[in-house]
C-alpha positions as CSV (number, residue, x, y, z in Angstrom):
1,X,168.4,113.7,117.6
2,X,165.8,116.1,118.7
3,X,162.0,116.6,117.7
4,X,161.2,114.8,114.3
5,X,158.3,116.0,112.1
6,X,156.6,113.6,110.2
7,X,153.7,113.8,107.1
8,X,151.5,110.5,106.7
9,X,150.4,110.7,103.2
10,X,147.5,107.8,103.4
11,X,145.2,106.5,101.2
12,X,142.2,106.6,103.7
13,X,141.0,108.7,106.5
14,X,139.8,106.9,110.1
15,X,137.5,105.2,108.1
16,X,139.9,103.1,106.0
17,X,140.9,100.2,108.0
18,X,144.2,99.9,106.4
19,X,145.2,103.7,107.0
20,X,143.9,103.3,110.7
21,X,145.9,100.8,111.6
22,X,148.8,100.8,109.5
23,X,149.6,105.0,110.3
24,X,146.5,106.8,112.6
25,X,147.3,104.4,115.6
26,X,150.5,105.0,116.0
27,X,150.5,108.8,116.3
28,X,150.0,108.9,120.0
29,X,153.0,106.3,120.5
30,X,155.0,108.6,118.5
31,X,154.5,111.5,119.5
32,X,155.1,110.8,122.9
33,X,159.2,109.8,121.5
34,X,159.0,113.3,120.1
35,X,157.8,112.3,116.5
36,X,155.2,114.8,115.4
37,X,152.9,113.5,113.2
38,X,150.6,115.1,110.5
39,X,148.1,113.6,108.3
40,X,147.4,113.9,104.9
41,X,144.4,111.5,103.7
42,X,144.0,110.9,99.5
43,X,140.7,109.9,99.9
44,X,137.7,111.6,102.5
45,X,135.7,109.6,104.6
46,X,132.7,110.9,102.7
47,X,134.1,109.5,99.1
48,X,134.7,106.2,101.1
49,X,131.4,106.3,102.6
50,X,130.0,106.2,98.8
51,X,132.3,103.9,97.6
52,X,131.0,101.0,100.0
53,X,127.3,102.2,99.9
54,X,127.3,102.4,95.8
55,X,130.3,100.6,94.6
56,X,130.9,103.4,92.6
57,X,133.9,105.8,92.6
58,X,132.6,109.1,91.5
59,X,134.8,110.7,89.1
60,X,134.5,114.5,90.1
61,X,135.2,112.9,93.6
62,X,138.8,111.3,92.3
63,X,139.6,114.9,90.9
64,X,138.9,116.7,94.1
65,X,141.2,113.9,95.7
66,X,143.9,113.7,93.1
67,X,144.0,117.7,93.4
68,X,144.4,117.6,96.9
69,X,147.2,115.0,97.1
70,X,149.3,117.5,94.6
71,X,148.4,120.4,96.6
72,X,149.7,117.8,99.9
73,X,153.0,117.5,98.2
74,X,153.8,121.2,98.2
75,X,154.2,120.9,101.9
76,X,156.6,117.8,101.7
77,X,159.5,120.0,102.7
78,X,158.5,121.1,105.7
79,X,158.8,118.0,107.3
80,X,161.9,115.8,108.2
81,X,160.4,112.6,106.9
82,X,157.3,111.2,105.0
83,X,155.6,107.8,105.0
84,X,153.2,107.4,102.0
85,X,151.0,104.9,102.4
86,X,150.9,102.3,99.1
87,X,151.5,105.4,96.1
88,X,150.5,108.5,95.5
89,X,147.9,108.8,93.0
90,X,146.5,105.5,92.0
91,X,146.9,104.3,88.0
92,X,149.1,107.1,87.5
93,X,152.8,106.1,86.6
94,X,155.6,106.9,89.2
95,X,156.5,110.2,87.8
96,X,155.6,111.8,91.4
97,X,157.4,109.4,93.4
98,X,160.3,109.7,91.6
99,X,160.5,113.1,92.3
100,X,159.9,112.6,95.5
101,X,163.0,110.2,95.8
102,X,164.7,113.1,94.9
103,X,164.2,115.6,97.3
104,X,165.9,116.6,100.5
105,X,163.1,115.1,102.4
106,X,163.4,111.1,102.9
107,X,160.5,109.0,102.6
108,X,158.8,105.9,103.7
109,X,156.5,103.6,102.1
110,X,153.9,100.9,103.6
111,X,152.4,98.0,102.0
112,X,149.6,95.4,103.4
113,X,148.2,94.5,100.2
114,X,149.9,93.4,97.0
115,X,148.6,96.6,95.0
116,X,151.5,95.7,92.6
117,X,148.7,93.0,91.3
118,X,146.5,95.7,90.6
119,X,149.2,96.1,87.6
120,X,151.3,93.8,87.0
121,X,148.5,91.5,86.5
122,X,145.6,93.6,85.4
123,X,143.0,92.5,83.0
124,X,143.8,95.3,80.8
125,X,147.0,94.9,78.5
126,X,147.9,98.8,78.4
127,X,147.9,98.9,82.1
128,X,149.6,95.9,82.5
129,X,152.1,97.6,80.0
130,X,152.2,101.0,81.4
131,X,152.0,100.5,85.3
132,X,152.9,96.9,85.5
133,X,156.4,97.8,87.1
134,X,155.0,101.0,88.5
135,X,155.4,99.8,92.7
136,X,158.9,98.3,92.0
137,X,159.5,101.6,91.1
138,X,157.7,103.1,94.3
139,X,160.0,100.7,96.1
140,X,162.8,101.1,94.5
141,X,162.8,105.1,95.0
142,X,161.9,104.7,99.2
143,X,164.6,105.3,101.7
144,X,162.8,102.8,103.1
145,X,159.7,100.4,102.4
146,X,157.6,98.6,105.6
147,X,155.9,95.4,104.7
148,X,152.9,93.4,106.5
149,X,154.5,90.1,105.7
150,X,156.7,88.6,103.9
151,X,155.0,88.1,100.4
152,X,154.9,91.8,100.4
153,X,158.2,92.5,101.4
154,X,159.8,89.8,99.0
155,X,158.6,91.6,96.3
156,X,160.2,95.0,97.8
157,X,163.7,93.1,98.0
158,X,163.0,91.8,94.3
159,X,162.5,95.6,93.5
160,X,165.6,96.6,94.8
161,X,164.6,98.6,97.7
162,X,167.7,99.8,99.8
163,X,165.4,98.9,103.2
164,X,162.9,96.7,104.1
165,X,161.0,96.4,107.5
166,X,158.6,93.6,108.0
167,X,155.8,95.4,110.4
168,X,152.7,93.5,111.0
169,X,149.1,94.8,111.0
170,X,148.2,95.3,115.0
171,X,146.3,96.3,117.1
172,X,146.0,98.4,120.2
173,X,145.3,95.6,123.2
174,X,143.9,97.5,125.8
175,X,140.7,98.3,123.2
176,X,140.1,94.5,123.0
177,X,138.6,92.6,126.1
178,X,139.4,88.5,126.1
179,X,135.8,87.1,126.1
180,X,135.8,83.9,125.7
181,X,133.7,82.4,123.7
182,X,129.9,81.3,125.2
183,X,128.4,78.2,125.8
184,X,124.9,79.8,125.6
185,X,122.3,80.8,123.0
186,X,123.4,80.1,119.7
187,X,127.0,79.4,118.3
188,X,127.9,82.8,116.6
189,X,130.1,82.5,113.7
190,X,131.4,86.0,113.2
191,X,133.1,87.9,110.5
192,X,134.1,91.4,110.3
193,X,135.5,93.5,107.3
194,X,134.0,95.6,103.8
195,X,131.5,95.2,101.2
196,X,134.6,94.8,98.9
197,X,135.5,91.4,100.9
198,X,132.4,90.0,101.5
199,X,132.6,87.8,98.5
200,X,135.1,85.4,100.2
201,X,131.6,84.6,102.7
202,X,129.6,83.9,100.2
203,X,131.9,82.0,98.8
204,X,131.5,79.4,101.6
205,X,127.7,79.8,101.8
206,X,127.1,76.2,101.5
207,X,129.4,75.0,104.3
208,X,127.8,77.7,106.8
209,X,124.3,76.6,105.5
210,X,125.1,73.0,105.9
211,X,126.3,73.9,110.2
212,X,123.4,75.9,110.6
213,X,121.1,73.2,109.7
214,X,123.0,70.7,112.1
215,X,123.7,73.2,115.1
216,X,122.3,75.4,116.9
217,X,124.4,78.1,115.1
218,X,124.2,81.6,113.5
219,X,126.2,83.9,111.5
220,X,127.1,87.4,112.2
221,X,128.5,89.4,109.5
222,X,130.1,93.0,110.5
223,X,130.8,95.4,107.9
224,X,129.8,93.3,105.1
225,X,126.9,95.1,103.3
226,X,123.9,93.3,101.7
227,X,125.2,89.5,101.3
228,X,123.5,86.2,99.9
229,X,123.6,83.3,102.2
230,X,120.8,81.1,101.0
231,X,119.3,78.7,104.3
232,X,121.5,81.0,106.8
233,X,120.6,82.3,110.1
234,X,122.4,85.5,109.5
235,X,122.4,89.2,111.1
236,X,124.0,91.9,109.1
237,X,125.8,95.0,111.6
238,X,126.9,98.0,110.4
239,X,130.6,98.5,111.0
240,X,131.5,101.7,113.4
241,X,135.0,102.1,114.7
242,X,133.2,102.7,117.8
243,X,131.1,99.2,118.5
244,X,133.5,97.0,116.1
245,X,135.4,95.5,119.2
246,X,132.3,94.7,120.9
247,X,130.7,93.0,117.8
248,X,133.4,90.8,118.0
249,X,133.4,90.2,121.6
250,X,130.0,88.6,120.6
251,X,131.6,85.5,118.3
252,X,131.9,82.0,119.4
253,X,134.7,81.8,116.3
254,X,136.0,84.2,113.9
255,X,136.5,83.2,110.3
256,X,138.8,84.5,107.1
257,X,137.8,82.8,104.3
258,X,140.3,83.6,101.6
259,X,140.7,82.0,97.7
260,X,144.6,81.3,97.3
261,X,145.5,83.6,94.6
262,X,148.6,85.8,94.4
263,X,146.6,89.0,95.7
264,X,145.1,87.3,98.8
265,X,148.3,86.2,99.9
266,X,150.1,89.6,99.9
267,X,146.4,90.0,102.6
268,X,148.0,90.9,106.1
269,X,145.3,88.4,108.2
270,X,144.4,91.4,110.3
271,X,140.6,90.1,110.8
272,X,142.1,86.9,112.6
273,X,144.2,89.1,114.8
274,X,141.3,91.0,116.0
275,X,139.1,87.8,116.0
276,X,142.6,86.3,118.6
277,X,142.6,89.9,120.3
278,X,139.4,89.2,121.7
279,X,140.2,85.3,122.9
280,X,138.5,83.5,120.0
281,X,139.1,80.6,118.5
282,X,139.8,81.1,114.6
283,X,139.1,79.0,111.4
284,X,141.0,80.7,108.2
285,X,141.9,79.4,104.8
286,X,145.2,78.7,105.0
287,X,146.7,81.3,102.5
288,X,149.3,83.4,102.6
289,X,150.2,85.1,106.0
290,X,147.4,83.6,107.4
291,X,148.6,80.0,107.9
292,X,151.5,81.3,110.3
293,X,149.0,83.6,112.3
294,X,146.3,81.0,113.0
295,X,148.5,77.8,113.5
296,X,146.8,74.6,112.9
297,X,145.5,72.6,115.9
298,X,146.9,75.6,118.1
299,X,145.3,78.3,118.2
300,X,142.8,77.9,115.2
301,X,142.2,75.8,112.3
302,X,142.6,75.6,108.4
303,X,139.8,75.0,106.0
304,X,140.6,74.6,102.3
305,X,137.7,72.8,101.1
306,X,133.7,72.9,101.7
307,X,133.6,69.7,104.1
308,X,136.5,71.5,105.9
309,X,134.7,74.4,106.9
310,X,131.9,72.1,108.0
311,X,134.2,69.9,110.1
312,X,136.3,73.0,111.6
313,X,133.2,74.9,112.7
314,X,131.3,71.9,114.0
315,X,134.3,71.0,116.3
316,X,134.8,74.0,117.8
317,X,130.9,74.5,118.1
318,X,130.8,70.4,120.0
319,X,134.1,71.3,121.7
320,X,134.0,74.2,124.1
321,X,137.2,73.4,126.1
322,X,139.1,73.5,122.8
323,X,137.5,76.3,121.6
324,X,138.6,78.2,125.4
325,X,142.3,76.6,124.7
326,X,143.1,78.1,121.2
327,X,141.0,80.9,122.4
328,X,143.8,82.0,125.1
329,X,146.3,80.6,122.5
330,X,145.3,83.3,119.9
331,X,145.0,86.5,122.7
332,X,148.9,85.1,124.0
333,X,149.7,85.4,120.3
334,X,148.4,88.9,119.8
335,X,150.0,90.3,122.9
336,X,153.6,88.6,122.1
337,X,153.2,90.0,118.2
338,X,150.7,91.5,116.9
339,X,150.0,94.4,119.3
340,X,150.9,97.9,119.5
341,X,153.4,97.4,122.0
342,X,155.0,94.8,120.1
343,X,155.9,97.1,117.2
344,X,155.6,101.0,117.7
345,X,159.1,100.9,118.7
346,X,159.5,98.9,115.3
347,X,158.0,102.5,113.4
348,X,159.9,104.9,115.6
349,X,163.0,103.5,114.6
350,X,162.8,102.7,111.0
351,X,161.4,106.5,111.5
352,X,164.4,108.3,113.0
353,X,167.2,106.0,111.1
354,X,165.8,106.9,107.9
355,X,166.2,110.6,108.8
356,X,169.6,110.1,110.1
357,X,170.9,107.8,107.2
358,X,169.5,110.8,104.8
359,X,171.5,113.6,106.5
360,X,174.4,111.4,106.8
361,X,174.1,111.1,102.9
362,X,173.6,114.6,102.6
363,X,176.8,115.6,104.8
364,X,179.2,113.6,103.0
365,X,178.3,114.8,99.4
């Protein structure tokens, strides 16, 4: 098979995490197998930037967007494959998918969140009613659907999707220096991720109050907005694509709190990754995907309750060599699985099989 052209319908541009990683990444890996790759974002980095700033999701801003995505589709067959990322056009039904399951043009869809949640179990009854089967449909209509883990693609199999490809959320190694963590100044606990996460921080407030009064710690939250962590030695970064990886390279230990409810665990555990990508030492509520990426006593620990946290982050705080061990564990981790060059050839071939088993379709009817 020669050249392949492919559109990447995503949800974000760079500045969505999940449509960076998940799609943007990839395109240079591709391309060099003779993929093309074009990009066609839902949402701007502009209506992103106001989304995190106000909370607020403009509506004359959703038109544009919605607008756009329609006027995207037009294109759809000029190109041998698609990969949409999570659905088209958010709390609408599946009418557009659905059509696009029926043209010539085969395409792909990628999960690392359990959006279906944002339906199926949805406050409000008529949307439960209306949308609740609306991404087993979006499944069910994919040549083929890519997963994060398995929570996500267990409910793809359940859907009746005719593919299913577990690709994890990675990252590209060479960005990510192993540092390990200090034994001077203060012991950083870091976190990095959104405004819209933040709330699993505070959550823990007390257990990162209570190590802060008995170490010499601090707590350094990237990405997070304003947060309220009463008693804590905290510094608040802005997030940048640019200075992330050396934020990061600043933490003693990285941290993913999480609460254990069916929408965190469809959650990919892409902040311990970076946190492991970088030779640090993790502590993560052991939910979902997250209790098989940081393993327990190897290269991280679990914290479920208040005096866990407390405990986990004091040890590694007291205990530098451990802290160094599961350190090195976590970056061997990330370079045997969770790297680039542990799954691009993972996307270029669920990629150019799709295309093929679509024309082989097509040639026999």
């Amino acid at each position: 098979m020669g050249e392949l052209d492919a559109l990447f319908l995503t949800k974000y541009d760079r500045k969505g995490a999940s449509s960076r990683y998940r799609s943007l990444q990839y395109f240079p890996h591709l391309e060099e197998a003779g993929i093309n790759c074009s990009h066609a974002p839902l949402f701007s980095n502009a209506y992103l930037e106001t989304l995190y700033e106000t909370g607020e999701r403009p509506l004359a801003g959703v038109v544009r967007s919605y607008l756009r995505r329609l006027r995207d589709l037009l294109t759809v067959g000029e190109y041998d494959v698609v990969v949409l990322e999570k659905e088209l056009l958010p709390y609408a039904p599946a009418l557009f998918e659905r059509l696009l399951g029926r043209l010539e043009t085969p395409y792909i869809v990628d999960y690392d969140d359990a959006i279906f949640h944002n339906y199926d179990r949805s406050g409000n009854p008529l949307v439960r009613t209306l949308l609740g089967t609306k991404i087993d449909v979006v499944m069910r209509e994919a040549d083929a659907v890519v997963a994060g883990n398995e929570y996500l693609a267990s409910r793809a199999r359940k859907a009746g999707a005719s593919r299913v490809e577990i690709v994890p959320t990675v990252i590209d190694l060479e960005k990510y220096p192993h540092v390990p963590p200090s034994e001077d100044g203060p012991f950083t606990i870091g976190w990095i991720g959104s405004p819209t996460t933040a709330q699993y921080v505070e959550a823990i407030s007390p257990a990162l109050r209570e190590v802060c009064d008995r170490r010499d710690a601090r707590v350094v939250l990237v990405g997070s907005g304003a947060v309220e962590l009463p008693g804590v030695p905290l510094e608040v970064r802005e997030w940048s694509e640019e200075t992330e990886v050396d934020d990061i390279a600043e933490f003693d230990v990285g941290i993913m709190p999480l609460v254990d409810t069916p929408w965190e665990r469809g959650k990919c555990g892409f902040k311990l990754i970076q946190y492991m990508a970088c030779g640090k030492p993790v502590v993560a509520s052991p939910v979902g995907v997250n209790a098989e990426i940081a393993e327990e006593g190897y290269n991280g620990l679990h914290a479920e309750t208040n005096d866990d946290w407390i405990a986990s982050l004091i040890r590694l705080c007291d205990e530098v060599d451990l802290a160094n061990t599961m350190g090195e564990r976590g970056r061997e981790r990330v370079e045997e699985r969770y790297c680039l060059e542990a799954t691009a050839s993972q996307w270029q071939t669920v990629l150019v099989e799709t295309v093929t088993m679509r024309e082989r379709h097509q040639m026999r009817y």
